[in-house]
TINU-725298 format. One line per 5 residues: number of its first residue (from 1); their letters; for each residue x, y, z of N, C-alpha, C. Coordinates in pm, whole numbers. Layout:
BEGIN
NUM = a = X:Y:Z:X:Y:Z:X:Y:Z ~ ...
***
This chain:
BEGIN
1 = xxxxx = 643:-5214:2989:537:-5271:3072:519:-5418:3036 ~ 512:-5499:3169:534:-5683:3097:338:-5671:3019 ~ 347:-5784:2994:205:-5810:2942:120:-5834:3034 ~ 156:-5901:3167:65:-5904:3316:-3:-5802:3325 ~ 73:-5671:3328:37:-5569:3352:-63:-5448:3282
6 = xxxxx = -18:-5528:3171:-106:-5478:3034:-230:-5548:3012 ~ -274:-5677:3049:-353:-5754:3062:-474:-5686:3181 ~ -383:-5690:3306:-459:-5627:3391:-561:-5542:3391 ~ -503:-5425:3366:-517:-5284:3314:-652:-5271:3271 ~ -577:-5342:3117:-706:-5317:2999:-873:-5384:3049
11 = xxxxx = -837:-5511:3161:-958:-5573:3244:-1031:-5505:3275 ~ -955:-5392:3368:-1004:-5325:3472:-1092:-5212:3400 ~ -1003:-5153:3339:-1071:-5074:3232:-1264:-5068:3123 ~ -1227:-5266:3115:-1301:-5335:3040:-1443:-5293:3115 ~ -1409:-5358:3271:-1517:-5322:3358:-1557:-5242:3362
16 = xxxxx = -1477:-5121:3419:-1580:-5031:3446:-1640:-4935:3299 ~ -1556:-4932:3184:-1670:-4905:3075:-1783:-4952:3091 ~ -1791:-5117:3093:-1955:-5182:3074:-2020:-5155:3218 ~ -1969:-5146:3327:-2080:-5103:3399:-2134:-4915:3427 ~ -2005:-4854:3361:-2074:-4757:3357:-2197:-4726:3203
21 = xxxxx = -2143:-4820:3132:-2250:-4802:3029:-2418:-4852:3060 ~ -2397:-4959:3139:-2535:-5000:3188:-2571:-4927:3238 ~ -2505:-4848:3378:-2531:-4746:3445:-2618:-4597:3374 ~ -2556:-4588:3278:-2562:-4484:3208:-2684:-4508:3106 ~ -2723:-4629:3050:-2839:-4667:2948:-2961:-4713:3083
26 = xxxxx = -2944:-4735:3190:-3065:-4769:3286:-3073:-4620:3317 ~ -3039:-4489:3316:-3058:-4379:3368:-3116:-4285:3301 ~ -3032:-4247:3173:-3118:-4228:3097:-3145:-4231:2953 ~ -3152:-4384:2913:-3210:-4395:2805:-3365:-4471:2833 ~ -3288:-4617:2867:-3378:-4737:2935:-3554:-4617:2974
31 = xxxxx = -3520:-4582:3061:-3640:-4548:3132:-3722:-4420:3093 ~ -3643:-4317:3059:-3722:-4174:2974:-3802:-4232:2916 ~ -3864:-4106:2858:-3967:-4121:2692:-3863:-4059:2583 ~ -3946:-4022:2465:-3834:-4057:2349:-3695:-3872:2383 ~ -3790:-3778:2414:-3730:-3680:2463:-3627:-3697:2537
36 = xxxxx = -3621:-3780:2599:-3512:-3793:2714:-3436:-3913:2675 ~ -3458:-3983:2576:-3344:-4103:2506:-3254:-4020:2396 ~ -3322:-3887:2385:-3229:-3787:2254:-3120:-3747:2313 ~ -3143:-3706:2455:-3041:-3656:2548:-2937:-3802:2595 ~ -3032:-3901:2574:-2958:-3965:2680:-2877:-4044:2614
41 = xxxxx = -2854:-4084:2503:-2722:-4100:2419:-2576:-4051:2511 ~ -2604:-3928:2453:-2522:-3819:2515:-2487:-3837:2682 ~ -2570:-3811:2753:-2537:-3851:2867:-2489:-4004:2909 ~ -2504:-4094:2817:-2429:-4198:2825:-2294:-4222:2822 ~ -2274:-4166:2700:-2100:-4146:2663:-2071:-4054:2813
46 = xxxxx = -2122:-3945:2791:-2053:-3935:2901:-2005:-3966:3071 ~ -2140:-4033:3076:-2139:-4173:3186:-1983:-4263:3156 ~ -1985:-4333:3051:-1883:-4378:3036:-1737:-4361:3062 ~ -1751:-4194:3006:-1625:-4131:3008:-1590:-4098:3125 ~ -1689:-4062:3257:-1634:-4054:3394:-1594:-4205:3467
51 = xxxxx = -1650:-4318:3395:-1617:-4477:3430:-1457:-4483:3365 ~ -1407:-4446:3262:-1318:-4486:3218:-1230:-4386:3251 ~ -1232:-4269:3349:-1173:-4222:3401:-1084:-4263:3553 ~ -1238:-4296:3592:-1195:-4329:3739:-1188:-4473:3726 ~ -1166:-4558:3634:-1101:-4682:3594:-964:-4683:3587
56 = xxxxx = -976:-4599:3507:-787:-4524:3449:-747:-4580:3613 ~ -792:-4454:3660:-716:-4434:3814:-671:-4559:3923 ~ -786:-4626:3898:-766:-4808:3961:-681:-4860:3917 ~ -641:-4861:3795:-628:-4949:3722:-421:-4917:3705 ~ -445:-4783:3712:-294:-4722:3752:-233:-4747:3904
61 = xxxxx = -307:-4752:3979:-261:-4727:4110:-247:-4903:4153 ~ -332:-4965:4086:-309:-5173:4104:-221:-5232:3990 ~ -195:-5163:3877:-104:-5203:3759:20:-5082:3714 ~ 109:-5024:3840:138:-4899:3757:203:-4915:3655 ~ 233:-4857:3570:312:-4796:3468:429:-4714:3425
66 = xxxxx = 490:-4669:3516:567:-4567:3562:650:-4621:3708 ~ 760:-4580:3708:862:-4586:3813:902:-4449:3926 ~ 941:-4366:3791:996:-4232:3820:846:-4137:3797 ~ 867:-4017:3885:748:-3883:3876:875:-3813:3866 ~ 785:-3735:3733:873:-3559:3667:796:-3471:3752
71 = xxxxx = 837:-3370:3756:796:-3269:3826:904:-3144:3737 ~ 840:-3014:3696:897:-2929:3613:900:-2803:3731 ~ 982:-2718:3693:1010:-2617:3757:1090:-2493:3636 ~ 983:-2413:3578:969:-2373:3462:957:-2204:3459 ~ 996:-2116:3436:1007:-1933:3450:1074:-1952:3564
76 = xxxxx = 1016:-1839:3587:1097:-1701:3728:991:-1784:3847 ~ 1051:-1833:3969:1021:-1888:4038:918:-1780:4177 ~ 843:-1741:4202:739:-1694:4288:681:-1771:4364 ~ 606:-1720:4465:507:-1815:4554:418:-1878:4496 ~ 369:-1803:4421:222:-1843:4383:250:-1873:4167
81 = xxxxx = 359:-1833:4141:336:-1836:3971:382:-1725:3903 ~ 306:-1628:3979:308:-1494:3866:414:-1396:3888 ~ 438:-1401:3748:537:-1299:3698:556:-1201:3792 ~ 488:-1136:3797:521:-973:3913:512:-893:3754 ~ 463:-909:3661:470:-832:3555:319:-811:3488
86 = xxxxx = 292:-667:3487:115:-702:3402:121:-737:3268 ~ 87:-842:3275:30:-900:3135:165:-986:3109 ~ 275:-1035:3181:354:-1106:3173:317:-1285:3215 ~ 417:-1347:3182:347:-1513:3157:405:-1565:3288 ~ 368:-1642:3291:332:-1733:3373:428:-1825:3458
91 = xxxxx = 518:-1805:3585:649:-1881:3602:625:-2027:3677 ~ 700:-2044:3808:687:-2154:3865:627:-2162:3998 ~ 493:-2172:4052:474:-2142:4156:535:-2236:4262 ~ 623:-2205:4373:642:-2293:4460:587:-2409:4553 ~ 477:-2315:4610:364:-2401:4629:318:-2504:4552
96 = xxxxx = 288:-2500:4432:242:-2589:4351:319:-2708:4340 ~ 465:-2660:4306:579:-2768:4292:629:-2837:4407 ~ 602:-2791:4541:615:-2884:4650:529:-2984:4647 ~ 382:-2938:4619:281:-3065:4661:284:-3146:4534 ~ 362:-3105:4430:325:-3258:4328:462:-3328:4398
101 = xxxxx = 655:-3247:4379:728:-3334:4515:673:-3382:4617 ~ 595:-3366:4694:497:-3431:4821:444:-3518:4763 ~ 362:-3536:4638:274:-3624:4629:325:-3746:4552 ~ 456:-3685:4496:514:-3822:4398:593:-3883:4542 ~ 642:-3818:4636:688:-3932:4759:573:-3976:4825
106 = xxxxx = 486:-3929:4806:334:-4050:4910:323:-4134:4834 ~ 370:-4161:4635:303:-4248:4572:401:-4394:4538 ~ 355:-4492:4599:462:-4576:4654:449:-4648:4497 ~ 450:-4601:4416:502:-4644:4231:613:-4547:4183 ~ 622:-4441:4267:730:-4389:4225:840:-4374:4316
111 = xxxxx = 940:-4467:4262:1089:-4506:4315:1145:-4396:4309 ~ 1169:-4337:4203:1273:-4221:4168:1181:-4061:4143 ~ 1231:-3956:4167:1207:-3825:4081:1321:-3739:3995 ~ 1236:-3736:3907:1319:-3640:3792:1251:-3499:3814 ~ 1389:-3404:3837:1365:-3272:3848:1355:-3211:3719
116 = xxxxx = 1311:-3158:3614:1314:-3045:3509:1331:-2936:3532 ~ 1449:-2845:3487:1426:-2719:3524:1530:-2634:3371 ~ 1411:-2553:3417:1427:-2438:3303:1374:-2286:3332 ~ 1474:-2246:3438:1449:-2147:3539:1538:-2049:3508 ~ 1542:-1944:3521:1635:-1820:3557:1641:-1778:3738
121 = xxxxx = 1616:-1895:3820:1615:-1863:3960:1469:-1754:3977 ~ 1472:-1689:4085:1355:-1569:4161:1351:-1600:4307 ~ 1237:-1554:4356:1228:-1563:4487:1323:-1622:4575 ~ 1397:-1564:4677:1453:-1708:4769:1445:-1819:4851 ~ 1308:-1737:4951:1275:-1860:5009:1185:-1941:4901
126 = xxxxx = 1081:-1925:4813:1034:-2015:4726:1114:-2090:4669 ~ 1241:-2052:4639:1358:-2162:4568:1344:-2267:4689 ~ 1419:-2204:4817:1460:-2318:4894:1322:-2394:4939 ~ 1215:-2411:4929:1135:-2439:4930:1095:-2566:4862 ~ 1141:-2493:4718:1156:-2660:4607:1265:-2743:4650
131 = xxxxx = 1401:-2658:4702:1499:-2754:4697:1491:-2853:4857 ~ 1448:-2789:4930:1413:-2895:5056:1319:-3051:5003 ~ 1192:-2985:4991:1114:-3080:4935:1170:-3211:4838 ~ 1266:-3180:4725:1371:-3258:4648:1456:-3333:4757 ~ 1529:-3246:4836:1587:-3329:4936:1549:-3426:5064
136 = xxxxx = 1367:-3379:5052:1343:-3485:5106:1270:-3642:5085 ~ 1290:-3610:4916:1215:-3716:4866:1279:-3876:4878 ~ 1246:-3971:4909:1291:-4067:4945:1316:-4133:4810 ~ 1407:-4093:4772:1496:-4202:4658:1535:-4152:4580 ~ 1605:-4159:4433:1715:-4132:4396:1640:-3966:4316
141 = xxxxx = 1728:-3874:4311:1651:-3764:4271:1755:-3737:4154 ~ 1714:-3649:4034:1812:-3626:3931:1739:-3485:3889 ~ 1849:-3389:3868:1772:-3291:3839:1840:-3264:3695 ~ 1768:-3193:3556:1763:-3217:3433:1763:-3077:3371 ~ 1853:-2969:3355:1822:-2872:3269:1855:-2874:3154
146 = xxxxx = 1760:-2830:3073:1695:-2840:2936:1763:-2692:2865 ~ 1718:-2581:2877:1806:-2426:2841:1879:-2360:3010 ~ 1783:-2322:3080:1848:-2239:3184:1843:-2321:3317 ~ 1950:-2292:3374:1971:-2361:3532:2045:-2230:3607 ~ 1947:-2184:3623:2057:-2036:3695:1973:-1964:3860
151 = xxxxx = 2101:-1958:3872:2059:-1880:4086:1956:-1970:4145 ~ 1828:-1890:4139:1726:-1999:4280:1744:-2146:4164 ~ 1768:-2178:4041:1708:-2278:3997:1877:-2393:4027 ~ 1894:-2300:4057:2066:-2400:4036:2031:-2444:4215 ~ 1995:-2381:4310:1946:-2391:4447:1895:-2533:4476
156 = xxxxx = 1797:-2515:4393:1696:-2621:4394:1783:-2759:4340 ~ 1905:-2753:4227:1942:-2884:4151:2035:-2903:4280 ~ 2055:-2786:4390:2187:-2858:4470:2073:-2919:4573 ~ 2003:-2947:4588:1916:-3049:4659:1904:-3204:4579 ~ 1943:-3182:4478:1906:-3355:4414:2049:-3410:4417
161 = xxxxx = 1991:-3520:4378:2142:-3633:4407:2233:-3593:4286 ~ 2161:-3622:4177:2280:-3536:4064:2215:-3383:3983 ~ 2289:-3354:3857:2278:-3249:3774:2314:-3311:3644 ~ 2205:-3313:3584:2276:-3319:3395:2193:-3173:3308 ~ 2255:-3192:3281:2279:-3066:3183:2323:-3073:2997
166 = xxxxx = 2259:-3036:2921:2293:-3041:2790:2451:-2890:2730 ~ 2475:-2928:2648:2607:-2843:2654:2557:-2711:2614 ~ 2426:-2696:2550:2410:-2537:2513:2322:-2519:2647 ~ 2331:-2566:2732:2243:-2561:2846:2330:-2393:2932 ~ 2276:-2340:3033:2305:-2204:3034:2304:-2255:3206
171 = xxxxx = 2398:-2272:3313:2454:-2278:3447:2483:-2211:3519 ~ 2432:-2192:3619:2502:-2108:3765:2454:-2002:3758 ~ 2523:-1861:3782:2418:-1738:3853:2440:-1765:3984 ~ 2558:-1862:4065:2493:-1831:4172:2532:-1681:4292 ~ 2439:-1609:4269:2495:-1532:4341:2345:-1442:4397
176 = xxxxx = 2299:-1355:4466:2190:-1260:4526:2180:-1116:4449 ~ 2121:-1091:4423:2081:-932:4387:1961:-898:4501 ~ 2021:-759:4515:1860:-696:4574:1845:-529:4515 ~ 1724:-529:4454:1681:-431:4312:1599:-312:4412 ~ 1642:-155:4394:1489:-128:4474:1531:28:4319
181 = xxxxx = 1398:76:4291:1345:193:4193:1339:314:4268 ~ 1497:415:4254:1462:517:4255:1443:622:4189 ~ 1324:666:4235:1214:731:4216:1219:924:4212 ~ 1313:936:4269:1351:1042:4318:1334:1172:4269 ~ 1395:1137:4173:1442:1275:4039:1247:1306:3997
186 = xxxxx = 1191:1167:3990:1106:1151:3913:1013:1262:3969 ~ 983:1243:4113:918:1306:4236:898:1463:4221 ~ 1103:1470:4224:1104:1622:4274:1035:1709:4132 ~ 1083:1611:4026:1001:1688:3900:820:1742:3882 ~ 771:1621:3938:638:1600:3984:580:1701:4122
191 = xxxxx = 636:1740:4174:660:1836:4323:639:1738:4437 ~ 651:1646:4389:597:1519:4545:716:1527:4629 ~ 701:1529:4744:807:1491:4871:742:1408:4947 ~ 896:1319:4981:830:1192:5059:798:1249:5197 ~ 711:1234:5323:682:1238:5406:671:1119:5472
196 = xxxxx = 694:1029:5572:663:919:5642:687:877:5783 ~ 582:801:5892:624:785:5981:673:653:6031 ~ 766:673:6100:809:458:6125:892:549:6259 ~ 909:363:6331:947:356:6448:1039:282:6403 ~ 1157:254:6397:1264:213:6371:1372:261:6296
201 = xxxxx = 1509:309:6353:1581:384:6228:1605:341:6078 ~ 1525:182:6036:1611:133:5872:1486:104:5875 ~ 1347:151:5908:1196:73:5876:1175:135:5707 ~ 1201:246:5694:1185:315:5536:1296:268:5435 ~ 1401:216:5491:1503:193:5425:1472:104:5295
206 = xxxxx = 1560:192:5164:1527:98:5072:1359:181:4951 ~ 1303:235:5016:1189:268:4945:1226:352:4893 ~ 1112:385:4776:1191:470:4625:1197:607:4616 ~ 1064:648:4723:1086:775:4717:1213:870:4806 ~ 1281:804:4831:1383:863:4957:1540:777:4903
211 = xxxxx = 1636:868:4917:1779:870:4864:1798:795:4991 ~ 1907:684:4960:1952:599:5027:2097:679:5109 ~ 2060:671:5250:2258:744:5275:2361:628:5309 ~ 2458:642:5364:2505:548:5344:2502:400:5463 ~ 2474:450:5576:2411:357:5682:2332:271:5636
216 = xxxxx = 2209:280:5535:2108:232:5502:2123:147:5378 ~ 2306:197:5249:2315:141:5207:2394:13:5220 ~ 2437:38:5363:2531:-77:5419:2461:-160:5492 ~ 2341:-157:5555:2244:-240:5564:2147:-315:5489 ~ 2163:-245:5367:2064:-338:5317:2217:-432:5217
221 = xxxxx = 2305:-401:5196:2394:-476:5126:2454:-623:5175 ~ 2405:-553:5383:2469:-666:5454:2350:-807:5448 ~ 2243:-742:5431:2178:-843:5390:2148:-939:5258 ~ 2219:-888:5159:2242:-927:5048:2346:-988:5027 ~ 2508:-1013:5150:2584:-1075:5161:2564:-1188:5247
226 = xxxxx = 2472:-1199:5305:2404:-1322:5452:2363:-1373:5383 ~ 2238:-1340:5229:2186:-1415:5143:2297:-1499:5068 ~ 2385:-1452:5013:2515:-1524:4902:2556:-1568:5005 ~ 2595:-1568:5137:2692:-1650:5207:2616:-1832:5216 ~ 2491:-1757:5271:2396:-1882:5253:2404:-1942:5087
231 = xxxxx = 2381:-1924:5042:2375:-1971:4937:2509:-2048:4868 ~ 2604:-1954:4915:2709:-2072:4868:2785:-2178:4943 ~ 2688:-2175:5101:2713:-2265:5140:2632:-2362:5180 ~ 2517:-2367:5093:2436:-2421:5042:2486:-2526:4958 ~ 2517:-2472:4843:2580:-2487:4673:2709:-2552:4698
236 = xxxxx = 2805:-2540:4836:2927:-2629:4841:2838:-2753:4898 ~ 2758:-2719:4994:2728:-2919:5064:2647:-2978:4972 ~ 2542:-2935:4915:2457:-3007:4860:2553:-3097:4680 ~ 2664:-2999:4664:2689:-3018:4525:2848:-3128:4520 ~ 2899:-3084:4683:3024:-3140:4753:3125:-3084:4688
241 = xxxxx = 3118:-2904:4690:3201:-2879:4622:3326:-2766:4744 ~ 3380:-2708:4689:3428:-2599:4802:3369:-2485:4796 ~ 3379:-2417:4922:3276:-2308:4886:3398:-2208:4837 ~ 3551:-2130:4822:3609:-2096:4807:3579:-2111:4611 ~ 3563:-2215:4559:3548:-2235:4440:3374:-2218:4361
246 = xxxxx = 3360:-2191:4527:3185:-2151:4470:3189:-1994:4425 ~ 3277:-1942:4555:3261:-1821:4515:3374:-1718:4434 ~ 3437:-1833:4350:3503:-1823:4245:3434:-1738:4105 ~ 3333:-1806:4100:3238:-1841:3985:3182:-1659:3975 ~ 3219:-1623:4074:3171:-1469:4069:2977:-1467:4026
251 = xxxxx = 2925:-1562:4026:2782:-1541:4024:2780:-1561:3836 ~ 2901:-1610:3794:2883:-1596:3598:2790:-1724:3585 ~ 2736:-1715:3452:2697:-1798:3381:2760:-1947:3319 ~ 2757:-2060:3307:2834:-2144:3209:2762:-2186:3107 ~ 2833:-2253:2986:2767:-2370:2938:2776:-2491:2990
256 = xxxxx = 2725:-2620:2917:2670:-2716:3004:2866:-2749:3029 ~ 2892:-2772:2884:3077:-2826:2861:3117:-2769:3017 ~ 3128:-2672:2999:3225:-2597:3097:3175:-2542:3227 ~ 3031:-2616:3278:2988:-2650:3383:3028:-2773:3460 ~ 3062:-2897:3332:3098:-3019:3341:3216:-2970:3405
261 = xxxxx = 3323:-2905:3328:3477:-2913:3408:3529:-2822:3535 ~ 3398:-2753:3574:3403:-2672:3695:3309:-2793:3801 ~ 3266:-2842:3754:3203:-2945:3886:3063:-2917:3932 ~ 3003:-2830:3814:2894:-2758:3892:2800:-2856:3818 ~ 2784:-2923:3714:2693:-3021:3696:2782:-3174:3652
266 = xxxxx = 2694:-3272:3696:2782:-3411:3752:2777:-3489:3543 ~ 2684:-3439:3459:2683:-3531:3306:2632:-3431:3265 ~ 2694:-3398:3112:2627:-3389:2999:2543:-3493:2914 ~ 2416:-3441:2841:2325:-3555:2769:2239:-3506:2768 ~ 2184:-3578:2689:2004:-3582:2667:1929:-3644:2763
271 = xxxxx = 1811:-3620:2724:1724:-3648:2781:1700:-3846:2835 ~ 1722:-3891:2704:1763:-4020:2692:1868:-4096:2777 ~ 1966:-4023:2763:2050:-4058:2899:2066:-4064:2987 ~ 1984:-3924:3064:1932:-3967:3187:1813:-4017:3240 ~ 1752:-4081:3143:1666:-4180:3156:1712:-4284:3179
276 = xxxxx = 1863:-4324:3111:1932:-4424:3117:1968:-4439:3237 ~ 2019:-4298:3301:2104:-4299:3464:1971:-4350:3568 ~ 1850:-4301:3526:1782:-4326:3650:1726:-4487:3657 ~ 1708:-4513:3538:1712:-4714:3499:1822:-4779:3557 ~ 1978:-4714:3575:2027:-4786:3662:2060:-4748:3794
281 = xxxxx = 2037:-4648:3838:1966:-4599:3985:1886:-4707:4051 ~ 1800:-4706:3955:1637:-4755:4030:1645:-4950:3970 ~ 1814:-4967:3920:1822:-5142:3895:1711:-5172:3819 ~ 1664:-5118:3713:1522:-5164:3612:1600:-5164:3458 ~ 1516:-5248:3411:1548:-5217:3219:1541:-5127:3195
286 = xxxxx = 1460:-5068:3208:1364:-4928:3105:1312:-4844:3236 ~ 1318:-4700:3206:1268:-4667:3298:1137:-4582:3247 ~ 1046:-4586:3298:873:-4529:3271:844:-4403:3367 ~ 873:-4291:3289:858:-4173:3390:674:-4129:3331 ~ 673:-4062:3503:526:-4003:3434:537:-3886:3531
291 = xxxxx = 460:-3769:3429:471:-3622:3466:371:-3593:3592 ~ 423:-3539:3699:318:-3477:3822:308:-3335:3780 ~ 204:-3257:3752:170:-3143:3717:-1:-3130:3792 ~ 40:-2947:3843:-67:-2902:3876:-201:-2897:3807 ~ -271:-2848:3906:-467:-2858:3795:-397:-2691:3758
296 = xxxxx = -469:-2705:3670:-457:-2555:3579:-551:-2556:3520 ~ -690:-2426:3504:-722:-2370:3394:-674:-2327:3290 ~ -833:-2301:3178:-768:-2285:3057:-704:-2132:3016 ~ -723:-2058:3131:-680:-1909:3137:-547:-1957:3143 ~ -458:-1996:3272:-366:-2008:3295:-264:-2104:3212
301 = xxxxx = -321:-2172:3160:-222:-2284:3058:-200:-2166:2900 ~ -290:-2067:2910:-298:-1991:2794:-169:-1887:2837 ~ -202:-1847:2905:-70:-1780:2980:75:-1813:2982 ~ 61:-1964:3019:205:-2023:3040:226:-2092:2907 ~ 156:-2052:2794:224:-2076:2668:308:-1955:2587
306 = xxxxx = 305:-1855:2661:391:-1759:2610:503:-1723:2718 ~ 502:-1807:2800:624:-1857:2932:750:-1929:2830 ~ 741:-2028:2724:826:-2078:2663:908:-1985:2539 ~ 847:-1907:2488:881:-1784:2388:974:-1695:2437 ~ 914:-1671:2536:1041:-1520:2603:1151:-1619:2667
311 = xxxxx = 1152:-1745:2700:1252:-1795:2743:1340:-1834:2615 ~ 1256:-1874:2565:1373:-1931:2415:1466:-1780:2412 ~ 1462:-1685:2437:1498:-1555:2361:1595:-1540:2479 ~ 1565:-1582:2556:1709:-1568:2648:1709:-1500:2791 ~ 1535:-1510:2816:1533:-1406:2907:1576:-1468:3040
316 = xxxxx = 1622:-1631:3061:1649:-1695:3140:1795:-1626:3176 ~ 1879:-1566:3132:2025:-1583:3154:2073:-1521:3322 ~ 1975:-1423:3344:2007:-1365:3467:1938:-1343:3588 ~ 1867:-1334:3675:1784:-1367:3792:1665:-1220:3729 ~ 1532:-1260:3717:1452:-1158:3682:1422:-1060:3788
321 = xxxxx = 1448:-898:3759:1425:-800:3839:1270:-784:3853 ~ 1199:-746:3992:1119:-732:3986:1091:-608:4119 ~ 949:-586:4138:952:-476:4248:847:-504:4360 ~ 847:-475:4483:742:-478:4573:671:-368:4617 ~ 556:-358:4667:523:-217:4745:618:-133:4831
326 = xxxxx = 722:-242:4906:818:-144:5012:954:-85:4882 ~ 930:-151:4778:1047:-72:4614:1182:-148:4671 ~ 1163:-323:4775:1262:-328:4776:1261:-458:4750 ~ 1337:-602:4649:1361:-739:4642:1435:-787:4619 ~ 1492:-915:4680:1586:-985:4723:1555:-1104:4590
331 = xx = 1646:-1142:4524:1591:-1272:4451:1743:-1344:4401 ~ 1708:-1461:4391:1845:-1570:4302:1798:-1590:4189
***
C-alpha cells in the first residue's frame, strides 16, 4: 500500500473516531446525572467503535487495499451448507458462495478473484452454480487447491482461468455417482411391505423400500451417464482438454505432480506463487488479496470448525454419499 493511501485512510479513520466520540460524550455522558455518566463511559467506547467501523468501510471503499477477493469453497458442497448428516459439520453452501462471487464482481477494487477450494465435490447443480458465477466474473480468475479438488469441486476450478494445485494436493473424481438405501431385507424382517400410489411407470423408482428391476435400473443409470457426459464435457472446454482423455481418468484421483502431467491442473505451488501469478495477471508489484466470506453465527462458525478435522483425515478423497426422502442422490 503506497503511503497516499495509508495517509488517507488513517484521516478518515481519525475523523470519524473524534466525531463519534463527541457524539457519544454529548449523549451520554455530557448531559445525564452521575448515574448515567457510569453507563455512559461505556456507551461511549462503544459509540466509537460503531464510528470506527463504519469509517473502516469509507475509508476502504475511497483508499482500497486489496486488488484480488478470495472467496473459499470448503466441505461437501449443498445448497444451503449442511452436511445431510445429524450432528455432522458444516460444508459449502452454494448460495452463499455465489453472492460473495457476485459481490467481489460489483466491487470495482477487485480486479482479480482467487478461488480456494478444499472440496470433495456434492450436489450438482450447486457445483455448477459456483462454477458459472466464477465464469462470470469479470477478470482474471485462479482457482487454488490447498488438500482436495475432487468431482463438483474440480467443476467449479474448470470455470476459472487457471488451476494450481500443491503436489500432496488430492485431483479429479471426475465422474457422477447416484446412491439410493436398500431397505428391503430390513422391511421384510420388520413385516413392513411397501404399498404406494403414483401415476407414472419410474415415479417410485429408486426408493428403498422396493427392489429395483431392471427397466428402472437402466433408467436411473441413464441418468447418471447424461450427468458424466455433461460433465466431461464440461471439464474438456472449460480446462481445453479432450474429452476422450477426460474420460480416460476413469473418475480416479491424482496428486498435484501427476495432475500437472495429465493437464488437469495448469502449476504446482504455494500459496505464494500464486499470489505471484495473479500480480502478474493483474500487471501490479504485490498483490493484496482480501477474503469475501459470509455473515455467520457463532453456532455455525462452531460447527464449521470441526469441517477442517474430518477433512484433514481424508474424508475429502471421494464425492460424499448422502440420502434424500425419495432414498435417491445424484452428486460429483
Amino acid at each position: 500500500m503506497n503511503d497516499g493511501s495509508t495517509a488517507g485512510r488513517a484521516a478518515i479513520l481519525a475523523v470519524f473516531a473524534l466525531v463519534a466520540a463527541i457524539v457519544g460524550w454529548l449523549l451520554f455522558v455530557r448531559v445525564p446525572d452521575d448515574l448515567a455518566e457510569l453507563l455512559g463511559v461505556l456507551l461511549v467506547i462503544g459509540t466509537v467503535v460503531v464510528g470506527l467501523r463504519y469509517g473502516g468501510s469509507v475509508a476502504t471503499r475511497r483508499f482500497p487495499d486489496y486488488e484480488v477477493a478470495e472467496v473459499a469453497v470448503e466441505g461437501p458442497i449443498t445448497r444451503d451448507g449442511a452436511s445431510g448428516i445429524v450432528g455432522g459439520a458444516m460444508g459449502a453452501s452454494a448460495d452463499a458462495v455465489v453472492e460473495q462471487i457476485e459481490q467481489a464482481d460489483a466491487d470495482e477494487n477487485a480486479a482479480g478473484l482467487l478461488v480456494k477450494l478444499n472440496t470433495p465435490g456434492g450436489e450438482i447443480v450447486p457445483s455448477e452454480d459456483i462454477r458459472l458465477a466464477a465464469e462470470r466474473f469479470d477478470g482474471p480468475t485462479v482457482a487454488y487447491t490447498t488438500d482436495v479438488c475432487a468431482s463438483g469441486g474440480y467443476d467449479i476450478a474448470s470455470g476459472c482461468d487457471e488451476l494450481w494445485a500443491r503436489s500432496g494436493s488430492i485431483v479429479g473424481s471426475i465422474g457422477v455417482i447416484g446412491s439410493r438405501v436398500n431397505a428391503t431385507e430390513l422391511a421384510d424382517k420388520l413385516g413392513l411391505s411397501y404399498e404406494q400410489f403414483t401415476a407414472g411407470e419410474y415415479k417410485d423408482a429408486g426408493l428403498p423400500l422396493k427392489e429395483l428391476d431392471e427397466d428402472e435400473r437402466a433408467y436411473l443409470q441413464g441418468i447418471v451417464d447424461d450427468y458424466y457426459d455433461d460433465f466431461v464435457s464440461t471439464v474438456a472446454e472449460g480446462r481445453d482438454l479432450d474429452e476422450e482423455d477426460v474420460r480416460s481418468t476413469e473418475a480416479r484421483v491424482f496428486l498435484g505432480d501427476r495432475a500437472l502431467e495429465l493437464g488437469l491442473v495448469d502449476e504446482v505451488g504455494t500459496r505464494l506463487d500464486v499470489e505471484d501469478r495473479l500480480a502478474d495477471l493483474l500487471d501490479v508489484e504485490e498483490v493484496r488479496v482480501r477474503e469475501f466470506e459470509p455473515e455467520r453465527g457463532i453456532a455455525e462458525r462452531l460447527r464449521g470448525g470441526a469441517e477442517t478435522t474430518a477433512y484433514a483425515l481424508g474424508a475429502g478423497i471421494a464425492s460424499v454419499l448422502g440420502g434424500t426422502d425419495e432414498g435417491l442422490v445424484f452428486r460429483r
